[in-house]
BATI-251239 format. One record per residue (C-alpha): residue number from 0; chain; residue in one letter; x, z, y. Coordinates in Angstrom, 1 decimal. Layout:
<nodes>
+-----+-------+------+--------+--------+--------+
:  nr : kette : rest :      u :      w :      v :
+-----+-------+------+--------+--------+--------+
: NUM :     A :    A :      X :      Z :      Y :
...
+-----+-------+------+--------+--------+--------+
</nodes>
This chain:
<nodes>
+-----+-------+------+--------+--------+--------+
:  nr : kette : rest :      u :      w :      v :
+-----+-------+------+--------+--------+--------+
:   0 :     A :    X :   21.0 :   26.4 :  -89.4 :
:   1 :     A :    X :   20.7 :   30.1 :  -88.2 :
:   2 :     A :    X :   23.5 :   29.8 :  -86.2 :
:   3 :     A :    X :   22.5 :   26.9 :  -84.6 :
:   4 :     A :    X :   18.6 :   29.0 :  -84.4 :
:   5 :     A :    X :   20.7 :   32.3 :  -82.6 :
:   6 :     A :    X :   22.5 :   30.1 :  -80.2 :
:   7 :     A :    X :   19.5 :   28.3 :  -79.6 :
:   8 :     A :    X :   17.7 :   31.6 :  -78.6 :
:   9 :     A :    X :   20.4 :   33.2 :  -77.1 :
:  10 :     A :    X :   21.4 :   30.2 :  -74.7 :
:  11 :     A :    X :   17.4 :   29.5 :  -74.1 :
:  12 :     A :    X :   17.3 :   33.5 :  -72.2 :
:  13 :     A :    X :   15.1 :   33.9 :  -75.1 :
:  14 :     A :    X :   16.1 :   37.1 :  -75.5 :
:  15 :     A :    X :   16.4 :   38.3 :  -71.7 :
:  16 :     A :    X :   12.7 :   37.4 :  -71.3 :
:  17 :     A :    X :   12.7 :   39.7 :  -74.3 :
:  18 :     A :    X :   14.7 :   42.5 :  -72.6 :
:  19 :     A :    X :   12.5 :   42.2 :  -69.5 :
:  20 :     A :    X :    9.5 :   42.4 :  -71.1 :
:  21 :     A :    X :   11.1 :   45.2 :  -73.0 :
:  22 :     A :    X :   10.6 :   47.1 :  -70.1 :
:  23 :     A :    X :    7.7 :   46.2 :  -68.8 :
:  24 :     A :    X :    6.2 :   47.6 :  -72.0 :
:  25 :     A :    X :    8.0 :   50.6 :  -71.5 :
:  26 :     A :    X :    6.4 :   51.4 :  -68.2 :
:  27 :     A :    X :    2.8 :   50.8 :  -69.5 :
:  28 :     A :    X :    3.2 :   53.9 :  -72.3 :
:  29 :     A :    X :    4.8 :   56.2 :  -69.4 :
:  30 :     A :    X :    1.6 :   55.8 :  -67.5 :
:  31 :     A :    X :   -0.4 :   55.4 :  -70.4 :
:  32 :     A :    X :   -1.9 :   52.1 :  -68.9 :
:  33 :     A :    X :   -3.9 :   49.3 :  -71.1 :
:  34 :     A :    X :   -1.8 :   46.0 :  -71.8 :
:  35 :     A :    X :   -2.4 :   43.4 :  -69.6 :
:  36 :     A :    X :   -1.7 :   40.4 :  -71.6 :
:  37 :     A :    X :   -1.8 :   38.0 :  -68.5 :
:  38 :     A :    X :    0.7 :   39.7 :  -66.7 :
:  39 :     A :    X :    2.9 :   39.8 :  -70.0 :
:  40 :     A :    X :    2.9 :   35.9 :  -70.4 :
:  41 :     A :    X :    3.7 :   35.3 :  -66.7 :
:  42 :     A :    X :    6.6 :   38.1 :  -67.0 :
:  43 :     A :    X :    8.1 :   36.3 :  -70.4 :
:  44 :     A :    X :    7.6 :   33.3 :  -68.8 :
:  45 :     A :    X :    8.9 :   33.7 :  -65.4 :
:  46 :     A :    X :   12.0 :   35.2 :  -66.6 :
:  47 :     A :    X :   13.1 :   32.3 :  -69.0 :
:  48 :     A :    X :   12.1 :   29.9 :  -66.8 :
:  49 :     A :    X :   14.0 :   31.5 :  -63.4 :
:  50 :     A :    X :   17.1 :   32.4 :  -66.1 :
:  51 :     A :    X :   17.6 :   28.9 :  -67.3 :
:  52 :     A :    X :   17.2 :   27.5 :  -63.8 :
:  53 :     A :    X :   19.9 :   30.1 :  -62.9 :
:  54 :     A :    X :   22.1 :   29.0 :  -65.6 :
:  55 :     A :    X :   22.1 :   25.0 :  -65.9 :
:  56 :     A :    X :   20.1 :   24.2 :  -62.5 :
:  57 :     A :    X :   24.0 :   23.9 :  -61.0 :
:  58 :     A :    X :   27.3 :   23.3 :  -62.4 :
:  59 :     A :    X :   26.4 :   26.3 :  -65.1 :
:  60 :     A :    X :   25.8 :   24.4 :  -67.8 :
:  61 :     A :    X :   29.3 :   23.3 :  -68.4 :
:  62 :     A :    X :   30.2 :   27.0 :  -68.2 :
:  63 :     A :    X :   27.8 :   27.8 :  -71.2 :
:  64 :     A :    X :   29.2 :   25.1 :  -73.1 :
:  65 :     A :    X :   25.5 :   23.4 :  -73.2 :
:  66 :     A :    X :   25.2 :   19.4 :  -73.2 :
:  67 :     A :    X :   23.0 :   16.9 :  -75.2 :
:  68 :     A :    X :   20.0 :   17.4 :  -77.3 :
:  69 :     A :    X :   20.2 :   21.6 :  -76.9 :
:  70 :     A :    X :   20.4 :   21.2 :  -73.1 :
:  71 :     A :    X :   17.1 :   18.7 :  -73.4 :
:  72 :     A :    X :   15.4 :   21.2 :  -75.5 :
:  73 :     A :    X :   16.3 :   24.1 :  -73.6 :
:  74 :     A :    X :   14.7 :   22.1 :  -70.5 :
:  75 :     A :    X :   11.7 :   21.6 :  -72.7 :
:  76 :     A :    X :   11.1 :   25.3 :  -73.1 :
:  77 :     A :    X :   11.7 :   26.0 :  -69.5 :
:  78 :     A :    X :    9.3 :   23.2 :  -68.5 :
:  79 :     A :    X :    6.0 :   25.0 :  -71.0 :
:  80 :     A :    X :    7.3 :   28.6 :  -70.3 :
:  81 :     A :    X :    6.7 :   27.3 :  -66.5 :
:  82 :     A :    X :    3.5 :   25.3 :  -67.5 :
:  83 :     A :    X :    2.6 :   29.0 :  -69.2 :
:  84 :     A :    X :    3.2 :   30.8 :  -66.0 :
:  85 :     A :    X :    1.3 :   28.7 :  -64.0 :
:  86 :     A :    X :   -1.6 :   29.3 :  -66.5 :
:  87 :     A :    X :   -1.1 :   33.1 :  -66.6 :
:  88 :     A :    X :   -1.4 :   33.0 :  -62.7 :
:  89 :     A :    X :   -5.5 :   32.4 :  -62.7 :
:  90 :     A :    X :   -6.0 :   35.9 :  -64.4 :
:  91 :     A :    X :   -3.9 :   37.8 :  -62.1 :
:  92 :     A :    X :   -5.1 :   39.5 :  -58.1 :
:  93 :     A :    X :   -4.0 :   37.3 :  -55.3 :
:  94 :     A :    X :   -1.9 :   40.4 :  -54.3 :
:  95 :     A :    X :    0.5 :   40.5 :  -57.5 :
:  96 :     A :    X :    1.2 :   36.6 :  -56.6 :
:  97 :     A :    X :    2.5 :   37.3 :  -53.1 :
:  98 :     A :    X :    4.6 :   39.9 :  -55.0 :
:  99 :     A :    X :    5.5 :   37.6 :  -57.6 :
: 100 :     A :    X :    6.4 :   34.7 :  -54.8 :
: 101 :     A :    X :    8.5 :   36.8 :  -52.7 :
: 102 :     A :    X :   10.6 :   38.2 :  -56.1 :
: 103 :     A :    X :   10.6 :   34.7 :  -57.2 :
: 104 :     A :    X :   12.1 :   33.6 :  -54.0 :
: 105 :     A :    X :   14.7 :   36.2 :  -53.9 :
: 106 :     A :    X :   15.5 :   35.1 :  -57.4 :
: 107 :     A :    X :   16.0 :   31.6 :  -56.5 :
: 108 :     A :    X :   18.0 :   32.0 :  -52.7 :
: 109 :     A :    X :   19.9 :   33.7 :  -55.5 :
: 110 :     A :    X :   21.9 :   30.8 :  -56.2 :
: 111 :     A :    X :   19.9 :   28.1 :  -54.1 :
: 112 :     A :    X :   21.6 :   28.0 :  -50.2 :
: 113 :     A :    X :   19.0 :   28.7 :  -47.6 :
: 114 :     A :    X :   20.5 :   26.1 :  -45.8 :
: 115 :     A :    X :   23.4 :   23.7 :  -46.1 :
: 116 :     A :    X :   26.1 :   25.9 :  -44.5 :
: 117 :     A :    X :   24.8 :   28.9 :  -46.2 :
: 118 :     A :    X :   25.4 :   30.3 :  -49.7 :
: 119 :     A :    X :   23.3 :   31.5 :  -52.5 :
: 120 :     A :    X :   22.6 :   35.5 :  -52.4 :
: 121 :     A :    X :   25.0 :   36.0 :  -55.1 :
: 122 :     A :    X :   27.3 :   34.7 :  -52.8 :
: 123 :     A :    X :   27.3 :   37.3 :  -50.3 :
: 124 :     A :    X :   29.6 :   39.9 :  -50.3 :
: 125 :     A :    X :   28.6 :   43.2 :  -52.4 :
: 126 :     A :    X :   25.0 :   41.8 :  -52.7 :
: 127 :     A :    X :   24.7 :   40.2 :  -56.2 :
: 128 :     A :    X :   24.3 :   43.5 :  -58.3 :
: 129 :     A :    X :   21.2 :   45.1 :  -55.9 :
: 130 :     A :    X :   19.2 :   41.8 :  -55.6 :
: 131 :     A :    X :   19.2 :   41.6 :  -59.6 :
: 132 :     A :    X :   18.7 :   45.3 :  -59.9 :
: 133 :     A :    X :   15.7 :   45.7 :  -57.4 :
: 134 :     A :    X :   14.3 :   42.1 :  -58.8 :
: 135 :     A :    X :   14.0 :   43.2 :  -62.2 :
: 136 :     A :    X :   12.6 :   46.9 :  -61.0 :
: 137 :     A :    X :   10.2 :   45.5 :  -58.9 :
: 138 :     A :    X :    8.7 :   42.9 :  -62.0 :
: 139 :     A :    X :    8.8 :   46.2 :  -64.9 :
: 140 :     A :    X :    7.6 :   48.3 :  -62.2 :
: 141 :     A :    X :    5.7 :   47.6 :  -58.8 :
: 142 :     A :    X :    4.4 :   43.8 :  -60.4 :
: 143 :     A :    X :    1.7 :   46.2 :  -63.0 :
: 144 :     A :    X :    0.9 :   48.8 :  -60.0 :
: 145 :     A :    X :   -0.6 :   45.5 :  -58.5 :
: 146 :     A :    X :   -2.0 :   44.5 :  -61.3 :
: 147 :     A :    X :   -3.8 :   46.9 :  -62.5 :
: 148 :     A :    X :   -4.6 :   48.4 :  -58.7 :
: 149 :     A :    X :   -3.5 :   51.6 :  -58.9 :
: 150 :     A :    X :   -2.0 :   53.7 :  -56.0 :
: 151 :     A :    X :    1.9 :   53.4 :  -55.3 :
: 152 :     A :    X :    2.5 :   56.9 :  -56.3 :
: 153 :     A :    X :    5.7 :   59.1 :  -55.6 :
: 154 :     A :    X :    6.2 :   59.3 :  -59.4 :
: 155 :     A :    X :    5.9 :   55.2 :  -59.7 :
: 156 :     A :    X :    8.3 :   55.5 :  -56.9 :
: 157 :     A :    X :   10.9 :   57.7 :  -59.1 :
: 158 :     A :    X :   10.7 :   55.2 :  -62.0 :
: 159 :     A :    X :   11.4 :   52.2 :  -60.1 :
: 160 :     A :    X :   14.6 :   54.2 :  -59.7 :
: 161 :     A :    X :   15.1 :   54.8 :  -62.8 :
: 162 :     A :    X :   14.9 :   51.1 :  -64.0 :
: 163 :     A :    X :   16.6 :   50.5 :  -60.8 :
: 164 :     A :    X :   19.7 :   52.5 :  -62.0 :
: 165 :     A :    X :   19.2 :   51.2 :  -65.6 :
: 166 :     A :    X :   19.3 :   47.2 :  -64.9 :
: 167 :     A :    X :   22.7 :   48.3 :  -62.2 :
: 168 :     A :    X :   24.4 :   50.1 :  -64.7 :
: 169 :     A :    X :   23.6 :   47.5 :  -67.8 :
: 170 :     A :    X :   24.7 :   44.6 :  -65.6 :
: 171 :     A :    X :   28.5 :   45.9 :  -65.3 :
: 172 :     A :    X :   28.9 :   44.4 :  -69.0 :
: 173 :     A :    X :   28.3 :   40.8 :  -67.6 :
: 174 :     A :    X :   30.3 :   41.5 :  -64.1 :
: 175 :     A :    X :   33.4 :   42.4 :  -65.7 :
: 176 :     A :    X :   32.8 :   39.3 :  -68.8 :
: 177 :     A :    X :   32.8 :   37.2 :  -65.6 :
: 178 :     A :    X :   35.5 :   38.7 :  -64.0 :
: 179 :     A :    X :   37.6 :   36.2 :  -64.9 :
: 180 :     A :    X :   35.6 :   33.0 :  -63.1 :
: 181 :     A :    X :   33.7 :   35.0 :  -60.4 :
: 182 :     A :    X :   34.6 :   33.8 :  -57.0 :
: 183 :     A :    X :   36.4 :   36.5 :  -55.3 :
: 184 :     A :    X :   34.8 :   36.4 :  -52.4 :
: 185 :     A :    X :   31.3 :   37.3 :  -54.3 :
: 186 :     A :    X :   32.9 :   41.2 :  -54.0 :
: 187 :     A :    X :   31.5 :   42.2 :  -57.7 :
: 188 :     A :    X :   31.6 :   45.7 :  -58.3 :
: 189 :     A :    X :   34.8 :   44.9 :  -60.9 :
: 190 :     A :    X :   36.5 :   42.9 :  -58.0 :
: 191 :     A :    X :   36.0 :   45.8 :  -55.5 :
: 192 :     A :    X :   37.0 :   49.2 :  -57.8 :
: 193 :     A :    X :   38.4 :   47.6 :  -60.9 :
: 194 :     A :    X :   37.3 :   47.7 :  -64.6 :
: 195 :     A :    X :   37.3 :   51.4 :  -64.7 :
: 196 :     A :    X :   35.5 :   51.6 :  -61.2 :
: 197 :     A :    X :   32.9 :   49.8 :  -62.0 :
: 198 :     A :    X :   32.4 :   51.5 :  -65.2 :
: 199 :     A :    X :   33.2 :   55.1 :  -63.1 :
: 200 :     A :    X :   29.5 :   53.7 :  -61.4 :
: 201 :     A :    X :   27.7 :   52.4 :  -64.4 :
: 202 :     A :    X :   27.8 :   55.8 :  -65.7 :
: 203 :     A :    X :   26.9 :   57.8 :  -62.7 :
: 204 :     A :    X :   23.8 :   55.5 :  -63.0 :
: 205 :     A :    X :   23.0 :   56.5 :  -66.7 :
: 206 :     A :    X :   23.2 :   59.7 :  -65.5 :
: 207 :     A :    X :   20.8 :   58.9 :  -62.8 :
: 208 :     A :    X :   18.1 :   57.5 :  -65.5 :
: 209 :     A :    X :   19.0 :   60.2 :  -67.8 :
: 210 :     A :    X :   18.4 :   63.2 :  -65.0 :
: 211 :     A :    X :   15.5 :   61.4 :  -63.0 :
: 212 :     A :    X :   13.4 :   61.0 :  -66.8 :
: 213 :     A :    X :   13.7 :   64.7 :  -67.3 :
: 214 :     A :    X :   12.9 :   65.9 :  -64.3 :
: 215 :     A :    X :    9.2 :   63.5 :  -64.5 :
: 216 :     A :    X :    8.7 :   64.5 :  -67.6 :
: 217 :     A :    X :    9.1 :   68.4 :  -67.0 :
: 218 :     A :    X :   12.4 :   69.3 :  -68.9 :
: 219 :     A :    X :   10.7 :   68.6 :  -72.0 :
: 220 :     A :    X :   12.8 :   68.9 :  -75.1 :
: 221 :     A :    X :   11.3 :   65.4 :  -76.9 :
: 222 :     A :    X :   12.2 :   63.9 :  -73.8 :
: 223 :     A :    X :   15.6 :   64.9 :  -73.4 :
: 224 :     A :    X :   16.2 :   64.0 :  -77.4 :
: 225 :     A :    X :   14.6 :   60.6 :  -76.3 :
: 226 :     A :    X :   16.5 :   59.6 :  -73.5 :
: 227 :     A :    X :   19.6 :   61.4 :  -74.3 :
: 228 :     A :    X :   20.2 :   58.9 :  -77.2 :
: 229 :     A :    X :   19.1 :   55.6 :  -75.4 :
: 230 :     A :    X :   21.7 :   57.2 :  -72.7 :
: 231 :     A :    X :   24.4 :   57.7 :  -75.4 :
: 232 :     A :    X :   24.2 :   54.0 :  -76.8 :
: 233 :     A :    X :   24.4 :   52.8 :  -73.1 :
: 234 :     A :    X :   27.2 :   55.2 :  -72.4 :
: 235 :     A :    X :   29.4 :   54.4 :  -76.0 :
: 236 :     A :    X :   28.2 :   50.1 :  -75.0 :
: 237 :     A :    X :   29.9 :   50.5 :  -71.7 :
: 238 :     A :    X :   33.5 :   52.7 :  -73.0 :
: 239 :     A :    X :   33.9 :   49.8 :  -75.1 :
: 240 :     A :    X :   33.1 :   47.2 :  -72.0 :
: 241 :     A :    X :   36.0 :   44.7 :  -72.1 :
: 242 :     A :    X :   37.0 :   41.3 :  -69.7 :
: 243 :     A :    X :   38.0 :   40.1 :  -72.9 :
: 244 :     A :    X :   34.3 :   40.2 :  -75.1 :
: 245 :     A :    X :   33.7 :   38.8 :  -78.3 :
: 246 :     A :    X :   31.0 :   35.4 :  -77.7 :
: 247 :     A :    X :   27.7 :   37.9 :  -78.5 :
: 248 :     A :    X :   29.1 :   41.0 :  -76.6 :
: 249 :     A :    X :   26.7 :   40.7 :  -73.6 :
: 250 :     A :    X :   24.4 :   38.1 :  -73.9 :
: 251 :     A :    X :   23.1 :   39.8 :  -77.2 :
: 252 :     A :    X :   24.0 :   43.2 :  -77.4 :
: 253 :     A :    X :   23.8 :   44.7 :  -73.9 :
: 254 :     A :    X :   20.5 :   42.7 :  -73.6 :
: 255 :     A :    X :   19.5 :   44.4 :  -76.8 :
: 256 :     A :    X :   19.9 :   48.0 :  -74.9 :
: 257 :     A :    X :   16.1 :   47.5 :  -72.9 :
: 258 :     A :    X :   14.7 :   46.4 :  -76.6 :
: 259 :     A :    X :   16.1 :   49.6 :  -78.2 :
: 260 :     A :    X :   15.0 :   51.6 :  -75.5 :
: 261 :     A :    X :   11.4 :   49.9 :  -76.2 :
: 262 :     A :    X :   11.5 :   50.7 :  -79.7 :
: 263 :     A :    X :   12.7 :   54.5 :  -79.1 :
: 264 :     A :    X :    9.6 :   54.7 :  -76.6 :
: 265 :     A :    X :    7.1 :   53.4 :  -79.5 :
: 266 :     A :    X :    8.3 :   55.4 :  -82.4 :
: 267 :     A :    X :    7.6 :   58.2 :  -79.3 :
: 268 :     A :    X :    4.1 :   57.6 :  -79.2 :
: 269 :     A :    X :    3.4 :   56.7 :  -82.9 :
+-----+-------+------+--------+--------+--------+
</nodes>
């Protein structure tokens, strides 16, 4: 019954709504803003229901190894999650739903053609890594600045990097799982420089996040400590990276990174 309750939440992008939300959290205590609980449902929300149309709107459900009554009850929670976001969408500005449209759409010409002799984004040579990366940046990040109606500032600018280079460099895990049914022709950062390639960038990328924190946060000592040991568990997650992954490797624990991170940020402020 618990195995059948961790599938269930694993296969429902349960938990990546749970990642991405992760970091949404994240950048309200950098900024120190108040929770907008509007904006969190729609986020949650959004995600499962764009991630589940992602992964059984084609032929993906067969490659998930998801039929019969879990595929109907998946559908089920994708259908309310959207009925949610819809809701959520009456207490949030006009402006964060043009945002939220245009993300959405690049999220959906993701795998959707724009037209019949076209191809989904993820289709396009060397493209599928920054779509994902600057979607999920641009919903932890810009989505709240519009929210909440503050100015774009240079340091908001800095931390969109950050997650920018935190979501590219936590994606490798799932480029090289897939290595082995990715269309060549999709030119994934494992396809063009190999395994260790793509690894070789993942962890310039860390480094990115881990040198971009300090230097907004002053050099601080706590801060180093902080992101130092998120970094490390990235890092050590990524050496042991793998075509060949046991079932949970990627969908559970490289999701679970952005959670972690969460948790380190809270016990920061407590």
């Amino acid at each position: 019954m618990l195995q059948k309750a961790f599938s269930f939440y694993i296969q429902s992008s349960l938990h990546v709504a749970f990642s991405v939300i992760s970091l949404l959290a994240i950048t309200f205590f950098e900024f120190g803003w108040p929770v907008n609980d509007p904006l969190f449902v729609f986020v949650f929300c959004s995600t499962l229901l764009t991630y589940n149309f992602i992964k059984y709107a084609t032929t993906a459900s067969s490659y998930y190894h998801v039929q019969g009554k879990r595929l109907k009850s998946i559908r089920a929670l994708s259908f309310f999650s959207g009925f949610m976001s819809v809701c959520s969408c009456a207490f949030l500005p006009l402006s964060t739903l043009w945002l939220a449209l245009f993300l959405g759409l690049l999220s959906f010409f993701y795998v959707i053609p724009v037209t019949s002799k076209s191809q989904g984004f993820r289709n396009i040579k060397y493209v599928k890594s920054i779509i994902v990366a600057v979607v999920w940046a641009s919903v932890v990040v810009v989505l709240p600045v519009s929210v909440l109606d503050v100015e774009f500032s240079f340091d908001h600018f800095i931390f969109w990097g950050v997650m920018y280079c935190w979501v590219l460099a936590t994606l490798i895990p799932f480029e090289i799982r897939d290595l082995p049914w990715d269309d060549p022709s999709i030119r994934t950062l494992p396809q063009i420089l190999g395994v260790k390639g793509a690894k070789g960038v993942a962890y310039v990328a860390i480094g990115c996040v881990f040198v971009l924190e300090l230097w907004r946060h002053g050099w601080r000592w706590s801060a180093m400590t902080d992101t130092g040991l998120i970094c490390v568990v990235v890092l050590s997650t990524l050496w042991y990276t793998k075509p060949v992954q046991s079932k949970y490797f990627a969908s559970f624990w490289v999701e679970s990174l952005a959670i972690l991170w969460f948790f380190i940020k809270l016990l920061e402020t407590v």
